[in-house]
OpenMM code with the backbone's topology and positions (N, CA, C; nanometers):
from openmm import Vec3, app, unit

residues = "UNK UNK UNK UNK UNK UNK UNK UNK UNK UNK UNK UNK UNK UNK UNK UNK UNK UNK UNK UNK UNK UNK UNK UNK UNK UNK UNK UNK UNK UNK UNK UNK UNK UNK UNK UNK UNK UNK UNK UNK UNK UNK UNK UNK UNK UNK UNK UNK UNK UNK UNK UNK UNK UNK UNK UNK UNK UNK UNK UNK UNK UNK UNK UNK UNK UNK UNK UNK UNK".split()
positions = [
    Vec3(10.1040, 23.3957, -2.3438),
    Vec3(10.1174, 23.2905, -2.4422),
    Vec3(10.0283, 23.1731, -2.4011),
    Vec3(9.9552, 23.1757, -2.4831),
    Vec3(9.8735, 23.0241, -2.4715),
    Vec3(9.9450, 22.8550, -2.5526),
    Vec3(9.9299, 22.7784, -2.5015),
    Vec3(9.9651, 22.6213, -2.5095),
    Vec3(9.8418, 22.5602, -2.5189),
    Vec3(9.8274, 22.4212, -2.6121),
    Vec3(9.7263, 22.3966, -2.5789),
    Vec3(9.7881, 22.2051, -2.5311),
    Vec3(9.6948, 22.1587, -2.4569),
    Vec3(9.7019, 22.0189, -2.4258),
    Vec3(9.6073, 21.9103, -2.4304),
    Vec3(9.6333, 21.7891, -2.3945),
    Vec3(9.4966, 21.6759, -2.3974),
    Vec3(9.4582, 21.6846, -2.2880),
    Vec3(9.3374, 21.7147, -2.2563),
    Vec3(9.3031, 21.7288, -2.1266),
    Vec3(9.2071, 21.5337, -2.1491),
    Vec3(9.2394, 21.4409, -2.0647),
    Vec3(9.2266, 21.3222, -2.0808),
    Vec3(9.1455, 21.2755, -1.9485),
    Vec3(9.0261, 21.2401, -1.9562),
    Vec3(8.8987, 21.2517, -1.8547),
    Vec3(8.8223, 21.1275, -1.8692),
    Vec3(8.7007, 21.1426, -1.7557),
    Vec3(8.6695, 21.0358, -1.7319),
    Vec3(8.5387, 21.0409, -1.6341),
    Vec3(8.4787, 20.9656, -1.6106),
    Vec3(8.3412, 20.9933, -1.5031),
    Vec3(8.3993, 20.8449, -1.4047),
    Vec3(8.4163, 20.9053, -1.2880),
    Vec3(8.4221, 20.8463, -1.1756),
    Vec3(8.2457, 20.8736, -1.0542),
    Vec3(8.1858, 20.8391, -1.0388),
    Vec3(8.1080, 20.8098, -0.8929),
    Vec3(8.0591, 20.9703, -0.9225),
    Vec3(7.9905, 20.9666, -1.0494),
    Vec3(8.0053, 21.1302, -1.0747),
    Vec3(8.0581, 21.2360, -1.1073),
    Vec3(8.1678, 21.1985, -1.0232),
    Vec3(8.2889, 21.2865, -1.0906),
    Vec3(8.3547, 21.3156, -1.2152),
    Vec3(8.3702, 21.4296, -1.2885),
    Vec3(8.4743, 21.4360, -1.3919),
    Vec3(8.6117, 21.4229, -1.3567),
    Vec3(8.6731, 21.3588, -1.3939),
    Vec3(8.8313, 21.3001, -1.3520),
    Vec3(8.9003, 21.3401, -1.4821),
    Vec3(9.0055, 21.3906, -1.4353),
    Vec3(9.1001, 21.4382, -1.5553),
    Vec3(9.2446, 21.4576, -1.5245),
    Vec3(9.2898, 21.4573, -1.6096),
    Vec3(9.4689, 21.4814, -1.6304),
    Vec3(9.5045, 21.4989, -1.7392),
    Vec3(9.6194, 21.6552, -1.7870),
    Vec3(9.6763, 21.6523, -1.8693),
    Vec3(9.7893, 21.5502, -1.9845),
    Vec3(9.7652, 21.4981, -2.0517),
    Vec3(9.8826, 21.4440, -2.0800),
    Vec3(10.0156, 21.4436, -2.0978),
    Vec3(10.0198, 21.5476, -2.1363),
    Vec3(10.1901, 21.6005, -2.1949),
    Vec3(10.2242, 21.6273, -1.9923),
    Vec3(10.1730, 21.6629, -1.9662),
    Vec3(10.2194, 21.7048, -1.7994),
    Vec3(10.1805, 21.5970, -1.6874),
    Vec3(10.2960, 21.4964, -1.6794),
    Vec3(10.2822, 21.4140, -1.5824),
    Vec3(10.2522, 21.4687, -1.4271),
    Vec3(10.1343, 21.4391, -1.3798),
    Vec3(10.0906, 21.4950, -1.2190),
    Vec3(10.0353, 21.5834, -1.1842),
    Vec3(9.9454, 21.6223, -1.2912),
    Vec3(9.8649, 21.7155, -1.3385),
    Vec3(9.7083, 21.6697, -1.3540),
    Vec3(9.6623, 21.6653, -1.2792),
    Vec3(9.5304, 21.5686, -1.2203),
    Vec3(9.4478, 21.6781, -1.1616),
    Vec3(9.3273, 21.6723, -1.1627),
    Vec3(9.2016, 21.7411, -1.1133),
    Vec3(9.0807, 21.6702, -1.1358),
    Vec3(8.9871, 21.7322, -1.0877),
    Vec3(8.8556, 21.6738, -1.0544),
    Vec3(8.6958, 21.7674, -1.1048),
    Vec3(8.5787, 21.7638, -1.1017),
    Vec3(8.4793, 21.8570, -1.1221),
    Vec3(8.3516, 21.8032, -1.0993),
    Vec3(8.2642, 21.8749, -1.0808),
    Vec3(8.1047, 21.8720, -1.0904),
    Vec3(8.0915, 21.8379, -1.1739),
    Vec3(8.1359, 21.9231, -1.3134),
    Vec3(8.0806, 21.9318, -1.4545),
    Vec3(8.2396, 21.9167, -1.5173),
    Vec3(8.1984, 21.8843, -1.6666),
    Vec3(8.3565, 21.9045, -1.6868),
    Vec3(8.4046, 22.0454, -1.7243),
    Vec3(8.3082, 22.1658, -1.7241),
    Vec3(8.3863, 22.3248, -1.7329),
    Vec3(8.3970, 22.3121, -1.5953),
    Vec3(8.3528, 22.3013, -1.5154),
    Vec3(8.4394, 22.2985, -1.3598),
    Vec3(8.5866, 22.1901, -1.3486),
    Vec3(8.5775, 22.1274, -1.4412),
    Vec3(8.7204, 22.0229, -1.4554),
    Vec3(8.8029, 22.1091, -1.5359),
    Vec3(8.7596, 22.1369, -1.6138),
    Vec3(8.8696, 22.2322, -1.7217),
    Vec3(8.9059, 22.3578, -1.6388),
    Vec3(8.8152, 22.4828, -1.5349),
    Vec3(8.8480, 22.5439, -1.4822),
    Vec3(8.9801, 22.4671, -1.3493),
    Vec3(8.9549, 22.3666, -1.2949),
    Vec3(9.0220, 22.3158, -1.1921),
    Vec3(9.1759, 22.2396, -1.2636),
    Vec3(9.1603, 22.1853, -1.3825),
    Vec3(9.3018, 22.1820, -1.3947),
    Vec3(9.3471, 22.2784, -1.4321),
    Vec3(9.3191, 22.4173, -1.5094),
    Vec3(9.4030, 22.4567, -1.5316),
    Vec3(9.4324, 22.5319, -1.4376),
    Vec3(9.4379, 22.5684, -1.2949),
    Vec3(9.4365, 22.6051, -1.1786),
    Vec3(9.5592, 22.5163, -1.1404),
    Vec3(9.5302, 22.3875, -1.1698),
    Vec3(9.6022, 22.2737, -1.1145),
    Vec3(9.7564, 22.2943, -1.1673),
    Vec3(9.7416, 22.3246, -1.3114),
    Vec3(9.8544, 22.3438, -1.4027),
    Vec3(9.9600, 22.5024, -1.3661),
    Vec3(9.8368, 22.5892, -1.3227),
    Vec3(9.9316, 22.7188, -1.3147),
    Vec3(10.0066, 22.7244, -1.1609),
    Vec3(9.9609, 22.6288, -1.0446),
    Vec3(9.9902, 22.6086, -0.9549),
    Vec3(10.1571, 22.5650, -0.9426),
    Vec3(10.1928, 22.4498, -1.0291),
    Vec3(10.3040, 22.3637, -1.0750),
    Vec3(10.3917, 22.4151, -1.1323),
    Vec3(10.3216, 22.5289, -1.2428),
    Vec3(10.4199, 22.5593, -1.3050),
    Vec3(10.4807, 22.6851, -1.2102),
    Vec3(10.4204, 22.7603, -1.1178),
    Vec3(10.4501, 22.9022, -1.0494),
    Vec3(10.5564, 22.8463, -0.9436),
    Vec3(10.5434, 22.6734, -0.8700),
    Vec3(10.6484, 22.6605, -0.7847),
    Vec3(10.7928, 22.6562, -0.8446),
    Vec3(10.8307, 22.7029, -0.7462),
    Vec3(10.9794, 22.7503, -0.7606),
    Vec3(11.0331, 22.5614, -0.7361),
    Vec3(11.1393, 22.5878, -0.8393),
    Vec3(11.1809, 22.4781, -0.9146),
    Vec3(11.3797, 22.4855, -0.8986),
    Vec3(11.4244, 22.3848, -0.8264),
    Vec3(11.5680, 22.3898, -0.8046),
    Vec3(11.6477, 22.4725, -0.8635),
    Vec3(11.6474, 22.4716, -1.0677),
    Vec3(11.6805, 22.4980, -1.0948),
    Vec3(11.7541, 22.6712, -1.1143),
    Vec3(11.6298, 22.7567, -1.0179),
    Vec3(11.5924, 22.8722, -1.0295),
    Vec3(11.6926, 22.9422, -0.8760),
    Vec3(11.7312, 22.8272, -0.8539),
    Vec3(11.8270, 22.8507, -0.7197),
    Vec3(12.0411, 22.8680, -0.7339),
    Vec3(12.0342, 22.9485, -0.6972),
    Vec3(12.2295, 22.9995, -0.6846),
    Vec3(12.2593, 22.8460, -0.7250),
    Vec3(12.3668, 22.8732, -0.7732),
    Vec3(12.4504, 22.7947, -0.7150),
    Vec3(12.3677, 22.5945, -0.8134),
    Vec3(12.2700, 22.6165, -0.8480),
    Vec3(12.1835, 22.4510, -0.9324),
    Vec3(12.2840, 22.4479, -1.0155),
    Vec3(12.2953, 22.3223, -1.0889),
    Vec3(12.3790, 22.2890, -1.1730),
    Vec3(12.2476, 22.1804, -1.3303),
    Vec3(12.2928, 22.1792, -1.4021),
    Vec3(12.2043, 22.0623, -1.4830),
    Vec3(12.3051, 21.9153, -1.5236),
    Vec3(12.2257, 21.8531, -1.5577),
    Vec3(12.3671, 21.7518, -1.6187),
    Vec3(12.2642, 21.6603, -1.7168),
    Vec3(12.3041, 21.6275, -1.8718),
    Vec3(12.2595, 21.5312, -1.9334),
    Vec3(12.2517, 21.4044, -1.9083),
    Vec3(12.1544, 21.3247, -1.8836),
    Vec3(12.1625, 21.1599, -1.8720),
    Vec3(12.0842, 21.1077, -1.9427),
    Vec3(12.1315, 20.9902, -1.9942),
    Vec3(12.1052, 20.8644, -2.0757),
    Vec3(11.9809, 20.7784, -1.9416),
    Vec3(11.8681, 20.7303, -2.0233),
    Vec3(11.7771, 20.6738, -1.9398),
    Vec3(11.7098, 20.5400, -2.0483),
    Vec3(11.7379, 20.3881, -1.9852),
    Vec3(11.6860, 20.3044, -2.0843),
    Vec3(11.5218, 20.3004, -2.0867),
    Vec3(11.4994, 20.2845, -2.2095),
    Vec3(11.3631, 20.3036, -2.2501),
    Vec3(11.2784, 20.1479, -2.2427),
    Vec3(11.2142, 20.0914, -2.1758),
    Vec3(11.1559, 19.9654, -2.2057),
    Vec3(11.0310, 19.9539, -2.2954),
] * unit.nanometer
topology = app.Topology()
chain = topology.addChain("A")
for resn in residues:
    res = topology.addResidue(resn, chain)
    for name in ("N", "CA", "C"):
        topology.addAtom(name, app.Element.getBySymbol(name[0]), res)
């Protein structure tokens, strides 16, 4: 299944600089920006493959209220 996202970039000191939007901490870098687009989404399948609390015996979830400023 494919998703698609904003991939949201930038030229740093040369660099292509980028980060997904919808996915907070999802940051990469490139030569070019198809070397940025290859490197986040590397970046992205990395994050999503770690094993995540929830996936553990015994996790619990709980709904919370969070104020919005």
């Amino acid at each position: 299944m494919k998703r698609q996202f904003s991939l949201e970039y930038w030229i740093d000191d040369g660099w292509y600089i980028g980060r997904l939007k919808e996915i907070p901490g999802i940051f990469s870098q490139g030569e070019t920006l198809e070397e940025l687009e290859k490197n986040i989404r590397d970046a992205y399948t990395m994050v999503m493959e770690e094993e995540v609390p929830s996936q553990h015996s015994g996790a619990q979830t709980k709904d919370i209220s969070v104020d919005v400023v």
